[in-house]
VOKE-881665 format. One record per residue (C-alpha): x negated, y negated, z negated; residue in three letters. Coordinates in steps of 0.25 Angstrom, whole numbers, padded with zeros to 4 digits, always signed. Each point is the difference from the previous one (the first is absolute). Example, Ala and Ser with C-alpha at 12.3 -4.5 7.8 and 13.67 -1.06 7.14 Angstrom:
BEGIN
-0049+0018-0031ALA/-0006-0014+0002SER/
This chain:
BEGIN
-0051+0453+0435UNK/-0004-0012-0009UNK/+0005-0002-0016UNK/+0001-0015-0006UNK/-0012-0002-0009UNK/-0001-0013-0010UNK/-0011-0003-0006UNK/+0001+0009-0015UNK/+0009+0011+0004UNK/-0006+0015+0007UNK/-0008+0000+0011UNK/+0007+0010+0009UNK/-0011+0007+0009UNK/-0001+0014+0008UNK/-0013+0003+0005UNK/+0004+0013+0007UNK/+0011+0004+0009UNK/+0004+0012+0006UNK/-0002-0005+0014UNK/-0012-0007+0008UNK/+0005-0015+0003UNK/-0014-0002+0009UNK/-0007+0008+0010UNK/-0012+0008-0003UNK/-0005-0002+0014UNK/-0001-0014-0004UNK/-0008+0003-0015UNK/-0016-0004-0002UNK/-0009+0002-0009UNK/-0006-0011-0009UNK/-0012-0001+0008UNK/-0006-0016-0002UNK/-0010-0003+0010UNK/-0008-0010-0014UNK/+0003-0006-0012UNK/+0005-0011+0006UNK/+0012+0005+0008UNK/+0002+0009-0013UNK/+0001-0010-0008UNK/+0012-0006+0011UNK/+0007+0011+0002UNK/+0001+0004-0013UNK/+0008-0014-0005UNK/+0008+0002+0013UNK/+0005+0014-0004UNK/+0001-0005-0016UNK/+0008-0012+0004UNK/+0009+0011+0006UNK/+0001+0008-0010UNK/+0000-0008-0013UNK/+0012-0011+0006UNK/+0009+0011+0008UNK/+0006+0008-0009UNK/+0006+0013+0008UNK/+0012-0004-0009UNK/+0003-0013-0005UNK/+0001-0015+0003UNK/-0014-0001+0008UNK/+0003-0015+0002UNK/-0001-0004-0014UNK/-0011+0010-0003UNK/-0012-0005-0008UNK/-0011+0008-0005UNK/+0004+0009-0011UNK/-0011+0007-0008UNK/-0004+0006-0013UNK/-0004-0011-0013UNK/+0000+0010-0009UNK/-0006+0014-0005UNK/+0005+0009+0006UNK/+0004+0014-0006UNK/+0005+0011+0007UNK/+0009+0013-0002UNK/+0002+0014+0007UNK/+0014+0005-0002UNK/+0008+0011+0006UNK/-0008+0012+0005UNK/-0013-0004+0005UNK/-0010+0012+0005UNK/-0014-0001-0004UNK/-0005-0005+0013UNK/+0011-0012-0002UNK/-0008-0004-0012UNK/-0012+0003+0005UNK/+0003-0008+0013UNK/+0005-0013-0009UNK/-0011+0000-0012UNK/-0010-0002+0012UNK/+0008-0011+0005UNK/-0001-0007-0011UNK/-0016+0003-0002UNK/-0002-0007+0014UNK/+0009-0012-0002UNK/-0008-0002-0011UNK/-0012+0001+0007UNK/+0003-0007+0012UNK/+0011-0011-0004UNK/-0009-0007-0009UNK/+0011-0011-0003UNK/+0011+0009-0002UNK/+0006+0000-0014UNK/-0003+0012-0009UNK/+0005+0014+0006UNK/+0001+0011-0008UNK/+0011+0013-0002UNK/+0008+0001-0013UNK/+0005+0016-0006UNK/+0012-0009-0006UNK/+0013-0005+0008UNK/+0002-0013-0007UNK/-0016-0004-0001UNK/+0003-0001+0016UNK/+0002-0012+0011UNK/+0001+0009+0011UNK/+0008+0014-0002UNK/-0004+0009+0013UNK/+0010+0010+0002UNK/-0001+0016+0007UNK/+0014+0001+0001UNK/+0009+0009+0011UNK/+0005-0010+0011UNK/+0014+0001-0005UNK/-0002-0006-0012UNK/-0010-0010+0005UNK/+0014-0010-0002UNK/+0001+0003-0015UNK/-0014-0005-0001UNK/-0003-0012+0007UNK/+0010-0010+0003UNK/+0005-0001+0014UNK/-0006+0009+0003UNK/+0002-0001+0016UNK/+0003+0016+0005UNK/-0009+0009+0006UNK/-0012-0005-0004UNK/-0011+0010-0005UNK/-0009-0011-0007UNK/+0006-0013-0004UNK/-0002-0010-0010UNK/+0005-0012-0009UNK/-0005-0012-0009UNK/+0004-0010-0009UNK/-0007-0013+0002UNK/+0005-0014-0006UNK/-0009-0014+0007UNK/-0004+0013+0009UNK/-0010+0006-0011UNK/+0003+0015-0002UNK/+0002+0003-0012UNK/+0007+0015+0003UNK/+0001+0010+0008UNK/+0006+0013+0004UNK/-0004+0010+0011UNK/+0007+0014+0006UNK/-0006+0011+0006UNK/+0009+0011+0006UNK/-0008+0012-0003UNK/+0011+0009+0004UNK/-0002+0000+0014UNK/-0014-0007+0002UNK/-0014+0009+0001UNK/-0011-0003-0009UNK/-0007-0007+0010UNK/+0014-0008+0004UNK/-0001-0004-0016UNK/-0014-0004+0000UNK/+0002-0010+0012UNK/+0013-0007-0006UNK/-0005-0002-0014UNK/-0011-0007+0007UNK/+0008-0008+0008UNK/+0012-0003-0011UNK/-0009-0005-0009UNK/-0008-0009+0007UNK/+0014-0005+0005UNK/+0003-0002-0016UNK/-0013-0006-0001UNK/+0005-0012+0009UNK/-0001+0003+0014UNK/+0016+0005+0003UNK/+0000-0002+0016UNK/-0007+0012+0010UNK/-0007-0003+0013UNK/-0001+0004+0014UNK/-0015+0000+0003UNK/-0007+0010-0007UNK/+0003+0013+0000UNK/-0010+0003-0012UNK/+0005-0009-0009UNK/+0008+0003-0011UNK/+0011-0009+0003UNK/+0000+0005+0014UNK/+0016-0002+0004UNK/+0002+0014+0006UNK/+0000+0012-0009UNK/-0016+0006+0000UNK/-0005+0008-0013UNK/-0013-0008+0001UNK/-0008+0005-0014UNK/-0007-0014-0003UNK/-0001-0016+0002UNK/-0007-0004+0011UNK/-0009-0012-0002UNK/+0011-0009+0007UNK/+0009+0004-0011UNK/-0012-0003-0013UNK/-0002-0016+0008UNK/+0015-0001-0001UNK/+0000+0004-0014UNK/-0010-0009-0004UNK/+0005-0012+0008UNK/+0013+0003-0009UNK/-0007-0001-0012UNK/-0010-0010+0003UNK/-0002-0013-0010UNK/+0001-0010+0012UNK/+0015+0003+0002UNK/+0013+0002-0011UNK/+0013+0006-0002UNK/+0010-0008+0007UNK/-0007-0007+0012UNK/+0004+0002+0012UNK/-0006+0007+0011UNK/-0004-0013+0008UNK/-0006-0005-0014UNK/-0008+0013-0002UNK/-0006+0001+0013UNK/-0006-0013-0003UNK/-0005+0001-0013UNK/-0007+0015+0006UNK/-0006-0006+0012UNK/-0008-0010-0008UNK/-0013+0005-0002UNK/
């Protein structure tokens, strides 16, 4: 099912369904045969995933990305491993997205851009704005001339494992981060279409974070514009 998305108003994405919509038997593993067919397949699979919103208008989609520091707050009822799991997130995006703007987690609501919710499913609606049902992970944003400037992320944690959690707070906020589409491919990635509880990005998903943020290419290009400027050099 696709929303309506215009430029300024919530990005409605859902990276997690109940129900496989690709078959394993077809999944691979990121295995890159050199640096050269890495560095191809990996704009392939990013031009997928930042244009092609799971929900949206992906026609006239442009790269939307983070301009701005970016603070973020734990709400609801997080376990220590929840935290545990996010505060290292944040310790490799800055190690390994040197481009991306300033990361860091706030204690205080209001000092936040991106809320990140452990919330029971049945309230995930309250939450997040439409919120599309049955969705265990899902994820909004706000982002006027396609910069984001805020952002909200649930987690059911009434009927997910820790290790279910670990997987979908990876995979929410590298959505919320600028990459809202899934992929078929690769079954280690963490925006893998079918449900998986894979425990960390695979270097596919760190080159597509870092073609997002990369200096070459900006908020609002399009994806034919993007690839251009990324293949030069």
């Amino acid at each position: 099912m696709k929303h309506l998305l215009r430029p300024g108003m919530a990005l409605l994405l859902s990276l997690w369904l109940l129900f496989p919509l690709s078959s394993p038997a077809l999944a691979k593993t990121w295995r890159p045969s050199s640096e050269a067919d890495a560095s191809q397949e990996a704009l392939s699979i990013f031009s997928y995933c930042a244009f092609h919103p799971e929900y949206g208008d992906e026609d006239n989609f442009r790269l939307t990305r983070w301009a701005q520091e970016i603070t973020l707050w734990l709400g609801g009822a997080p376990t220590p491993e929840d935290r545990a799991v996010v505060d290292e997130f944040i310790q490799q995006l800055q190690q390994n997205v040197p481009h991306l703007p300033p990361i860091h987690r706030v204690k205080i609501d209001t000092q936040a851009n991106i809320r990140l919710w452990f919330i029971p499913l049945y309230s995930m609606g309250y939450y997040l704005t439409d919120y599309v049902e049955d969705n265990w992970g899902f994820f909004t944003y706000e982002h006027p001339q396609w910069r984001i400037v805020s952002a909200r992320v649930g987690i059911a944690s009434d009927i997910t494992t820790q290790e279910e959690r670990n997987h979908l707070i990876l995979e929410e906020l590298v959505g919320a981060l600028g990459l809202p589409g899934d992929h078929e491919v690769y079954e280690d990635s963490i925006l893998y279409q079918a449900p998986t509880t894979t425990q960390a990005l695979s270097d596919l998903d760190w080159r597509m974070l870092n073609l997002l943020y990369d200096p070459r290419v900006f908020p609002g290009m399009t994806e034919g514009q993007a690839r251009e400027a990324l293949r030069e050099n």
